[in-house]
C-alpha positions as CSV (number, residue, x, y, z in Angstrom):
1,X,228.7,223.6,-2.3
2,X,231.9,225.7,-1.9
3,X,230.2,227.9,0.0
4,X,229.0,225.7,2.4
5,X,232.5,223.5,2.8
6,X,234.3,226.9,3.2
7,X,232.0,227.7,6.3
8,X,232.5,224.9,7.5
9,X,236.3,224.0,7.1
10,X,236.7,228.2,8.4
11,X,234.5,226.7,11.6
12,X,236.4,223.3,12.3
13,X,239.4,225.9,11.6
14,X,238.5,228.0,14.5
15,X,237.7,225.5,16.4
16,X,241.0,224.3,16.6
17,X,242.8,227.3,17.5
18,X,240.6,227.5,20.1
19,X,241.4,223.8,21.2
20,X,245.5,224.7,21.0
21,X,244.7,228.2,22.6
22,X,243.4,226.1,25.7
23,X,246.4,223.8,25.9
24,X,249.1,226.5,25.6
25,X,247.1,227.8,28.2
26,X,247.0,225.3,30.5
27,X,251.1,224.8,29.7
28,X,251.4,228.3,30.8
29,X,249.7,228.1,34.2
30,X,252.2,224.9,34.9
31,X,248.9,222.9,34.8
32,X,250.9,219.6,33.5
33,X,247.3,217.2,34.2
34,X,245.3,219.5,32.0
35,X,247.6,220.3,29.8
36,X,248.1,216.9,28.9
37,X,244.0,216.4,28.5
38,X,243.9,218.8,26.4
39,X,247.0,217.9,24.4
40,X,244.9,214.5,24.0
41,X,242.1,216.9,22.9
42,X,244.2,218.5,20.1
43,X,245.5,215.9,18.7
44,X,242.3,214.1,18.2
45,X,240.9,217.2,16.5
46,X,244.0,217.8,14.7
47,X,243.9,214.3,13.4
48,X,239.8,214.2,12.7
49,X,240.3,217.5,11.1
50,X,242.9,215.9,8.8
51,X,241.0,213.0,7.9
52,X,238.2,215.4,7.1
53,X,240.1,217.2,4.5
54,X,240.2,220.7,6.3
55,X,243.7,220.7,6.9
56,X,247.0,218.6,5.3
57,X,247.4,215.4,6.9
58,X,251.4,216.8,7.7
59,X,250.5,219.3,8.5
60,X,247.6,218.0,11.6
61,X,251.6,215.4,12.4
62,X,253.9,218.8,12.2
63,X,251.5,220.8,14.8
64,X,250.8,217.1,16.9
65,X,254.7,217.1,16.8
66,X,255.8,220.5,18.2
67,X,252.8,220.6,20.8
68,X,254.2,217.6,22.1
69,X,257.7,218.8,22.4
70,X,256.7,221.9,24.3
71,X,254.6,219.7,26.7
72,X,257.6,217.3,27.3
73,X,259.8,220.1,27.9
74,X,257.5,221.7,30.7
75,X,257.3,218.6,32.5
């Protein structure tokens, strides 16, 4: 059983930095439309992810928090 949750908390893990890798990407290119799509993105994930167990809940608020600040500040 710890085995398997561990594969799959590492995946859903991954799989958001890969989500928050795509919107600091689209902040970077000036992109603000798919920026904020995939700022919705994140924070869905962030919070599912949360609710799931694989991360803290404050922690899924402090990252929603800061990615939201950096996208209000490049608008």
């Amino acid at each position: 059983q710890n085995a398997a949750r561990h594969l799959r908390n590492k995946s859903t893990r991954s799989y958001l930095k890969t989500k928050i890798k795509r919107f600091e990407t689209a902040l970077a290119a000036g992109e603000d439309a798919a920026a904020t799509d995939a700022y919705r993105v994140v924070a869905r994930e962030l919070d599912r992810a949360a609710s799931k167990g694989v991360i803290h809940r404050n922690k899924a608020a402090n990252k929603k928090s800061r990615l939201a600040r950096r996208l209000a500040a490049n608008r």
